[in-house]
N, C-alpha and C positions, 0 to 999 in steps of 0.2 A: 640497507647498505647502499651508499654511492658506487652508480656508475665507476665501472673499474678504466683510468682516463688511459691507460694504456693502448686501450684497443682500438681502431681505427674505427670511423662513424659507420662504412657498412661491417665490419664486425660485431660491432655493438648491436644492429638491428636483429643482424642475425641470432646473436645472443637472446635476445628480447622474444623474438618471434620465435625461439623455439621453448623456449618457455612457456610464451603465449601460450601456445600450441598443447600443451600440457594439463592448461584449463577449459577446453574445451566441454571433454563431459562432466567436468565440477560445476561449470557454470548451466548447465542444464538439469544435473540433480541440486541445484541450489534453488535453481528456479521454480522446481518441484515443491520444493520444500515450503517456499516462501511463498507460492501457492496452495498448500495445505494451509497454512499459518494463518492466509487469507482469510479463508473458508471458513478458518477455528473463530477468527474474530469478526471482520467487517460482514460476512454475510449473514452469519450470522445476527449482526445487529440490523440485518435487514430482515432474514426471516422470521426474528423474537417478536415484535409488535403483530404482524399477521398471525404467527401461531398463536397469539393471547386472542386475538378477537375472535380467530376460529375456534378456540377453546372455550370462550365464553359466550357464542352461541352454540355450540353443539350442548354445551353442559351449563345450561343459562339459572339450573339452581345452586349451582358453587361462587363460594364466595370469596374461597382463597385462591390462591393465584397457582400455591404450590401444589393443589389438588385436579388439577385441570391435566390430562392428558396433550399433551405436545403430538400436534399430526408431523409425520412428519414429513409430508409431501411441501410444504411448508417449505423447508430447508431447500429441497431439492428444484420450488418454484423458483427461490432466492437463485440459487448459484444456474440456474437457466438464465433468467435476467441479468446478473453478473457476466454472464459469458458473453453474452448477447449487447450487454453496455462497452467492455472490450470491445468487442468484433465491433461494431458500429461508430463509437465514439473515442476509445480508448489510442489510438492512433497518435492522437495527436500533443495527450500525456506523454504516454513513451518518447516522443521526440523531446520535446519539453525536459524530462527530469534524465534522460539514454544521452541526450547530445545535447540541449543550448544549456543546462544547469550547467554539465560537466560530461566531459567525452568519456566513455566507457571504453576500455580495454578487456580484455577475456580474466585478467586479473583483477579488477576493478572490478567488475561486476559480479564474479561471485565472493569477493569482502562483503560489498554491498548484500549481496543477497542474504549473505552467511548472517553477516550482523544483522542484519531487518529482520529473518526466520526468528534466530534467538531469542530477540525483544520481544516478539509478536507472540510465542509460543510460552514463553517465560510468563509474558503478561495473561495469556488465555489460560493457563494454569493458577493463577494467582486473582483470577476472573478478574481482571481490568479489563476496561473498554479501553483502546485503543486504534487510533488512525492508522491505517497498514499505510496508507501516504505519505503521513507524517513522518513516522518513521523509515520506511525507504528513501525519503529525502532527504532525511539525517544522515540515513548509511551512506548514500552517496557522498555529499558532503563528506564526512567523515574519510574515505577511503580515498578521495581524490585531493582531500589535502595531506593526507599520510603519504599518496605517492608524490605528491606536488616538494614533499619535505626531504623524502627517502628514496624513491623510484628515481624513474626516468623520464617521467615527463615535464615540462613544460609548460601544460596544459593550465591553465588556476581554474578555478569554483569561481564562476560568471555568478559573483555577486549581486550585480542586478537583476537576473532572474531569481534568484531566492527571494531578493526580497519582495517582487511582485508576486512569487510564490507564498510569501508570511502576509501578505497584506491581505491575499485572497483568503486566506485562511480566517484572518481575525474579521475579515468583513463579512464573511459567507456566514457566522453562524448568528448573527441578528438578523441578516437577513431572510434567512433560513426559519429564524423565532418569530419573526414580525409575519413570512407568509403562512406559517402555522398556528397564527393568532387570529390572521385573517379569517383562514378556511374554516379553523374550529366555528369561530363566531358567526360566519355566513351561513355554514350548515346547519346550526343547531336555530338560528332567526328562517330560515328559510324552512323547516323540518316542525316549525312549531313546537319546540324544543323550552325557548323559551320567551 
């Protein structure tokens, strides 16, 4: 629903802000959530490569994949290094996709959360792999041109940054296959492999 034009510009604010104010702890059990979500999926596809290799030296005469016991300190190495990539580097994402993608509001950010949990948990049930990035950058998107259309803001979706955001995306994973072409080949020449 449009801004009701009756009401005078600090009326309005006040209006807005106590609203705001309303999603306060929505958008903290949202952010919960979409951090389980995480966990279900991307760390997941961190810790599944490590537990296969720990699995296939602990238990080096299996030859199925689905017979290999899963450790699962494994997991819990994953989401240390997850926390630890946050805390370190993650800073400057948040700024990136929180504020130059699109300005987040206390309403805004838990749409965003809400939809990204969804997708993410929807998908981790349905065993897709999926980008928790990718998708939170669509929830954003998505929620700040629904307010952009229907709220109150003014704010647009900084199209230029997305699209240095998609460019990253489609350049990162040759790059990604090209230095894991590398390494395979250097280790297995270097290991007398072959």
């Amino acid at each position: 629903e449009k801004r009701d034009s009756t009401l005078t510009p600090s009326a309005e604010k006040r209006r807005v802000a106590s609203v705001e104010s309303l999603f306060s702890p929505l958008v903290v059990m949202s952010g919960l959530v979409v951090s389980f979500a995480h966990g279900s999926n991307d760390v997941s596809n961190a810790a599944g490569p490590l537990s296969v290799i720990v699995g296939f030296a602990t238990y080096p005469a299996t030859r199925n994949l689905d017979d290999i016991p899963r450790p699962y300190w494994t997991n819990a190495l994953a989401a240390i290094g997850f926390v630890a990539g946050i805390m370190v580097m993650g800073g400057r994402t948040i700024r990136l996709v929180g504020c130059k993608l699109a300005k987040q509001t206390k309403i805004k950010a838990f749409a965003t959360q809400f939809g990204a949990a969804c997708t993410i948990l929807v998908c981790s049930v349905l065993r897709q792999t999926v980008s928790t990035s990718h998708v939170l950058v669509g929830a954003v998107v998505g929620a700040s041109l629904a307010d952009n259309h229907w709220g109150t803001s003014s704010e647009p979706v900084d199209f230029k940054v997305l699209l240095k955001i998609v460019i990253g995306w489609v350049v990162t994973i040759p790059i990604a296959g090209g230095i894991a072409y590398v390494c395979f080949y250097a280790v297995n020449i270097a290991s007398g492999q072959w």
